[in-house]
C-alpha positions, 0 to 999 in steps of 0.5 A, a space after each residue: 745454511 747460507 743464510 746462517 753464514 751470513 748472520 754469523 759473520 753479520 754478528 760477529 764482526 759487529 760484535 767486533 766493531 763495537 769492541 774497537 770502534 767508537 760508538 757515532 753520536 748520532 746513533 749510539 748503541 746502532 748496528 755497526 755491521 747491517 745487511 742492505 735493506 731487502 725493499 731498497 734494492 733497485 738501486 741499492 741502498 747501503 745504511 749511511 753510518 754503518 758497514 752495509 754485507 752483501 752477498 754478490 756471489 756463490 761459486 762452486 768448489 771444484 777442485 776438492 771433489 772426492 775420487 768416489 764422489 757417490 760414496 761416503 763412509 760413515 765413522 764405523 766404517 760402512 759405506 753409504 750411497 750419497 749424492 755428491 757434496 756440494 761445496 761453496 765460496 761465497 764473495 761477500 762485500 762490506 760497504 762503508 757509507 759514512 758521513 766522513 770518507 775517512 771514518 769509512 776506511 777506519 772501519 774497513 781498516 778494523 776488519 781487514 786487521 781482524 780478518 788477518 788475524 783471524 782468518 779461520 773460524 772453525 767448530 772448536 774453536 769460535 762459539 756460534 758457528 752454525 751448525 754443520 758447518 766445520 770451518 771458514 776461512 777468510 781470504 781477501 780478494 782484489 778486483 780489476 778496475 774493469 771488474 770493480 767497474 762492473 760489480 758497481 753497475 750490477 749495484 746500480 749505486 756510486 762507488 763507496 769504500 769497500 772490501 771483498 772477501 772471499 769465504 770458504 768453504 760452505 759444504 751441503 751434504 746429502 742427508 739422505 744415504 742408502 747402504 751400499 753392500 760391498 764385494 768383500 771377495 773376488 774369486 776366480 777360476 780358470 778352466 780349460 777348454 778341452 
């Protein structure tokens, strides 16, 4: 499911880009939203021309736990015996690398615009969302220099223009449930003791 996130937002934002960018004559028709390069990873290699994705951390959601978190109810009503959802963030980085700084923050610039527009992908509403996935919502995140200094390290690359967002909500469910019989009555009695 991560992995289909990923080609979604991948797609999209390119698709985007493409719209209101102009195309670079060096390449035109080229990608404009990648994915690093898997065999050019120790150091990173971001696509020079391009706006480089990359997922540089997952955190789980904790604070939307249900008071039941092994039970589930199906739409008729019954219950079932589930593990518990797992809810994920994911902190996605889009790196700019082009030959002119400020071409890097014209595209930056694009998709922080588009994002505030469109924070909310949702099933209903935005066609190719992957499949058991309701909604994500798109949330800017802002760094320290001391935290920007230790994502760039972990990168082992030089600093280049770059957003972080921060994507909810990525839920895996359990698909295997177990009914569960429910006490529909209680009785109770009182008897005294002679």
């Amino acid at each position: 499911m991560i992995a289909d996130v990923l080609k979604f937002v991948r797609k999209h934002l390119d698709d985007q880009l493409r719209a209101v960018m102009e195309d670079s004559p060096d390449e035109p028709g080229a990608d404009k939203v990648v994915f690093v390069d898997g065999d050019a990873m120790d150091p990173i290699v971001f696509k020079s021309g391009a706006v480089s994705l990359l997922l540089i951390n997952l955190e789980e959601e904790r604070g939307l736990r249900s008071a039941e978190p092994y039970l589930r109810r199906e739409d008729a009503g019954r219950a079932q015996r589930v593990q518990p959802d797992i809810r994920l963030n994911l902190h996605l980085i889009f790196v700019a690398r082009f030959k002119h700084y400020d071409t890097s923050w014209a595209y930056l610039s694009s998709i922080i615009g588009y994002l505030q527009t469109m924070r909310v992908f949702d099933a209903q509403a935005t066609p190719g969302i992957p499949p058991g996935v309701e909604r994500l919502v798109f949330e800017l995140a802002t760094l320290t220099l001391a935290e920007q200094n230790e994502v760039w390290n972990a990168l082992r690359t030089a600093h280049h223009p770059y957003l972080l967002y921060r994507v909810k909500l990525i839920t895996f469910r359990d698909q295997t449930s177990t009914d569960v019989t429910e006490i529909s009555t209680i009785e109770t009695s009182v008897r005294r003791l002679p």
